[in-house]
N, C-alpha and C positions, 0 to 999 in steps of 0.2 A: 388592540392589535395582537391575535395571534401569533405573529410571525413575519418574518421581515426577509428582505430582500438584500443577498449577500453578492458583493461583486470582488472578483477576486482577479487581480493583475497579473500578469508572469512577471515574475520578482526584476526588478530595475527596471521595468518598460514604463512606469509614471502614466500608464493608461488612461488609466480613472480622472480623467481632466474635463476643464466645466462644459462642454459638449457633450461627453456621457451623460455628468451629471443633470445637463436641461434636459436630456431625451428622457431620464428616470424621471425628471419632475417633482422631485422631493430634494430635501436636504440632508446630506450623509450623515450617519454618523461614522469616523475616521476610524477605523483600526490600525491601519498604517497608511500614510499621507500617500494618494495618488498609487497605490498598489491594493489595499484592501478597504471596503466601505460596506455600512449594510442601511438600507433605507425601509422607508414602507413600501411594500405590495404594489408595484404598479397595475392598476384598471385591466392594461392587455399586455399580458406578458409575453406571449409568442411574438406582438409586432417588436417592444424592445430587442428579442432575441434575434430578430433581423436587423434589425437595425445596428447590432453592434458584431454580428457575426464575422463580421474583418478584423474586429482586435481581439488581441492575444487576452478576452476577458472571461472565465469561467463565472458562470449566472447560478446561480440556485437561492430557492425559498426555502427556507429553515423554520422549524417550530418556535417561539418559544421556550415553548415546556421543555423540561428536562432537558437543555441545552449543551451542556457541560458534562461530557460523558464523567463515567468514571472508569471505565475499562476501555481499553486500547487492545485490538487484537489485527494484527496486521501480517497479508504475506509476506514473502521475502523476495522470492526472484523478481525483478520489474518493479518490484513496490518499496520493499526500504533498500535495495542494490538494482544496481543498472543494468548485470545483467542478468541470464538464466546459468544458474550454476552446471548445470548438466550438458549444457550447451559449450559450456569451458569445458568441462570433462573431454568430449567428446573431441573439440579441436585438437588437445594434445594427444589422445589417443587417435587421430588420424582417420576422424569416423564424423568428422566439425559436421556437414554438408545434410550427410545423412541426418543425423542427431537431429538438427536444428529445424529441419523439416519436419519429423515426427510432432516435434514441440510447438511448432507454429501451429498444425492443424489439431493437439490438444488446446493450445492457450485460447483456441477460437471455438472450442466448442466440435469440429468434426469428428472424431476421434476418441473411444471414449480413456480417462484419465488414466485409469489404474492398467490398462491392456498398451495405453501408449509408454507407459512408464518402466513398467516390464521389461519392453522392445527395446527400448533407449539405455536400461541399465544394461541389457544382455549383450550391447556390444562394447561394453567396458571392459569384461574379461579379460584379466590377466593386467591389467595397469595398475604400475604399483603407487600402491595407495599414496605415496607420500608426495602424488604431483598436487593433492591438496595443498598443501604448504606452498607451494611455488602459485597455485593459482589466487589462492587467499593477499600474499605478497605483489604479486604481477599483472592478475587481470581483473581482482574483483572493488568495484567501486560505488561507493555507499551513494544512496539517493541524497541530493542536497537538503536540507531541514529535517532529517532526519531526528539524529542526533536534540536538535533544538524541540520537535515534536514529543520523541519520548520524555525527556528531561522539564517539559513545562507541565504535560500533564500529569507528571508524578509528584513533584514539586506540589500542584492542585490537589492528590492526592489520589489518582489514579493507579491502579493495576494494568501494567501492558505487557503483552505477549506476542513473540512471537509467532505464528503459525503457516509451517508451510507443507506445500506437498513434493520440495525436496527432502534433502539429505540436512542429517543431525550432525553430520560429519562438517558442515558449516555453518545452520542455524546455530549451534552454541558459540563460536566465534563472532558470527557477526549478531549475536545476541549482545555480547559480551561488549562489542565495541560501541555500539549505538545504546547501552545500557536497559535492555530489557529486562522485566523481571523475570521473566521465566521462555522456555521456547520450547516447539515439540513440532517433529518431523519425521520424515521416515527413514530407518540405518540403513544403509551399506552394506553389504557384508564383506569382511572383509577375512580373508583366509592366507596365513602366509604373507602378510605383508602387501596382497592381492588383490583386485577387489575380483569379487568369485561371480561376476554377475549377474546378482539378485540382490533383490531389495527383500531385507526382514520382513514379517507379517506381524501385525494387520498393517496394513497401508495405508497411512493419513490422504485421503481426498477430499471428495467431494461433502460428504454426509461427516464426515469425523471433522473436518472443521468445523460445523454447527456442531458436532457433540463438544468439541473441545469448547465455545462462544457460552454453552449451556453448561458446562462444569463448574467452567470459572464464574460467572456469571452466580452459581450454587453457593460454591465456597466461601464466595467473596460479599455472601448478603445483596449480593443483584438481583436484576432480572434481563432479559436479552436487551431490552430497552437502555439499560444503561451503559450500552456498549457503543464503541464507534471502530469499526470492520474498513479494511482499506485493500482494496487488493488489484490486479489487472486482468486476472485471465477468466475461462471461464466455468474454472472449478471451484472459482471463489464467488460466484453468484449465490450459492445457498446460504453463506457463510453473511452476505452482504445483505441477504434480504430478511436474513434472523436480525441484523442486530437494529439499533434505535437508531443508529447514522450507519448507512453501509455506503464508502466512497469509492467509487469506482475511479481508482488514480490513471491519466494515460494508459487507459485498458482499452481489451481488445472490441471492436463494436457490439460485439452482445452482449459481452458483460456491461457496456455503459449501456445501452436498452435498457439492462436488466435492473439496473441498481437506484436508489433514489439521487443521489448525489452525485456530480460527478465532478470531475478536476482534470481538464486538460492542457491549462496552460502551467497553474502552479507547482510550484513543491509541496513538499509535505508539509510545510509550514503554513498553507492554506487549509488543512486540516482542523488549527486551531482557529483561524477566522471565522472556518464556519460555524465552530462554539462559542463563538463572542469573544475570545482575547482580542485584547488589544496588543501591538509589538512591544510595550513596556514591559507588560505582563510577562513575555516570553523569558524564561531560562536557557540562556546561553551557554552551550560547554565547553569546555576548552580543547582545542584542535587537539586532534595529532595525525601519525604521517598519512593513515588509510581516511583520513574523515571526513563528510563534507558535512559540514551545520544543519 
């Protein structure tokens, strides 16, 4: 057997119950009871995927081989936080409506990334910088398993990263909080206590997340293959289809097209299922007041 057939629960919903299991036809092995299982391969996979299309159950076939990444490189807005940072920006500076529009039709592909992005910091001008601090404190909230994702696969002995096509001015904090090893993103400028708006150059998107996937990947004795890429929008398609697992989390329709994996009911903690952890195996951190696990 190649590769096996991973079924992944939305956390508490006890999905995976023995009517999934007769429609699979095989016998599970448990990752976590009634939430996560992987079996053999069933015969027809599209009729299973109808067949369970009502429950909260993300399906995907996983290799084998090289299962267990060792590099972890993940966006940030939508993907380890729940929301879009710029999208906060934007509400406190009184521009919410506009902003979040621009960002809908980049995160979908319309639009292209680095011309939407431009537009969106340029109506920042003149907000002082330091509604950062208040938005970090008040509006922004980590994706649940977060925390538990990064901290197992480093624990295994993985390098994870950061990578996003906001601002640095938050990727180092919420680097910080969720315990990544490293993070890279684009500056702010910020003049006078200001932000002056414009974003520094060169500008991390589309193509500089696969340079950044291909750096690391360098330094760290890899190859792109031994990476697992996570992200939602659809700047993070190149990024997703360089690496060895690229998961398209509750992403937008084309980037789940786009990407091999996808995760629509789970947390990030379904990340590790699809490399074989079992929930023993997970590294658990200890709370604090911004966290979810």
């Amino acid at each position: 057997m190649s590769s096996v057939l991973v079924l992944i629960a939305a956390p508490h919903s006890n999905a995976i119950n023995a009517r999934v299991i007769s429609l699979v036809g095989t016998s599970p092995r448990w990752l976590f009871q009634g939430e996560a299982a992987e079996f053999a391969p069933p015969q027809n996979l599209a009729a299973l995927r109808e067949a369970l299309a009502h429950l909260p159950i993300d399906i995907n076939v996983v290799p084998l081989a090289n299962r267990r990444k060792r590099l972890l490189i993940a966006d940030m807005d939508s993907t380890m936080i729940e929301q879009e940072c710029i999208d906060e920006l934007g509400v406190v500076a009184g521009v919410g409506d506009r902003i979040k529009a621009i960002t809908a039709r980049a995160m979908r592909g319309e639009v292209d990334f680095e011309g939407a992005l431009k537009k969106r910091v340029g109506l920042l001008a003149g907000l002082n910088a330091s509604v950062i601090d208040d938005i970090m404190r008040e509006r922004i909230t980590l994706m649940p398993g977060g925390k538990t994702l990064v901290a197992t696969m480093k624990a295994h002995g993985a390098v994870t990263a950061l990578v996003s096509g906001g601002f640095r001015q938050f990727t180092s904090r919420v680097a910080a909080l969720v315990g990544f090893d490293t993070d890279e993103a684009n500056d702010l400028v910020i003049e006078n206590g200001k932000f002056a708006g414009k974003v520094a150059d060169p500008i991390l998107g589309r193509d500089a997340k696969v340079a950044v996937l291909e750096r690391l990947s360098a330094e760290h004795g890899l190859i792109p293959a031994d990476a697992l890429a996570a992200g939602d929008g659809a700047n993070d398609i190149p990024m997703l289809q360089a690496a060895g697992m690229g998961v398209a989390l509750h992403a937008k329709p084309k980037t789940r097209a786009a990407a091999g994996y996808q995760i629509d009911h789970g947390d990030l903690t379904a990340l590790l299922y699809l490399q074989g952890y079992i929930r023993e195996e997970f590294a658990i951190p200890p709370t604090s007041s911004i966290s979810t696990q």
